[in-house]
N, C-alpha and C positions, 0 to 999 in steps of 0.2 A: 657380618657373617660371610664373608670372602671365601676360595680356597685358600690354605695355608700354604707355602710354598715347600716345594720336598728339602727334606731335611738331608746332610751331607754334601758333598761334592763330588766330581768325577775324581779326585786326586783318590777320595776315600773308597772309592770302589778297583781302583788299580791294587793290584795284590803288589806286593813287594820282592816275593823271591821269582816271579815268571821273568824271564827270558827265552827270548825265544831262540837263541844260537847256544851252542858249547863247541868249545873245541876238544876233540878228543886226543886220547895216546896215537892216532895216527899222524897228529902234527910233528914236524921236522926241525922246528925253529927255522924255518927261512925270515922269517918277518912280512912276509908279502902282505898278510892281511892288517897288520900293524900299521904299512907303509898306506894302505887303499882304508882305512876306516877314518869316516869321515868326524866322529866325535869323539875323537882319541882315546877308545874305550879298552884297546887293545895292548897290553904290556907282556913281559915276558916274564913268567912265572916257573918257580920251581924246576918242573921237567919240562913244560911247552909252554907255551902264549897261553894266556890266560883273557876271558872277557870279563869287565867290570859292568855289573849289570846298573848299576846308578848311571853309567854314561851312555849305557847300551840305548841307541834308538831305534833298534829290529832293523835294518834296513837291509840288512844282507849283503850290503858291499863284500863283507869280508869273505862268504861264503863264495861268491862269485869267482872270486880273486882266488882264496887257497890253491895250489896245485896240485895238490894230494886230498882234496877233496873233505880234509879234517875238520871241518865245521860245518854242524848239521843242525837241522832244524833241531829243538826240544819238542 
């Protein structure tokens, strides 16, 4: 007659769509945050840089780095 131990993991309580950065229509394409993100999460998409939130590790390098200040917290 023990406690049982909690059921699921932390993986299962991580939602899947949260990120915490976006870059928005004020990005330029320079690359700088491309160039400065540490988990290669950052590629060039369609109209502007795009984040990949599976690589995304919130760290905020990128936002730091923008020049134009296009990446904002969610």
């Amino acid at each position: 007659m023990g406690i049982e131990p909690e059921q699921g993991t932390k993986e299962d309580d991580k939602e899947d769509t949260t990120m915490a950065y976006v870059i928005t229509d004020e990005c330029v394409s320079c690359g700088t945050c491309e160039a400065e993100c540490p988990s290669e999460a950052i590629s060039q998409g369609d109209e502007h840089y795009v984040i990949d939130p599976d690589a995304c590790v919130d760290c905020g390098t990128c936002a730091d780095a923008c020049p134009t200040e296009a990446i904002k917290p969610e």
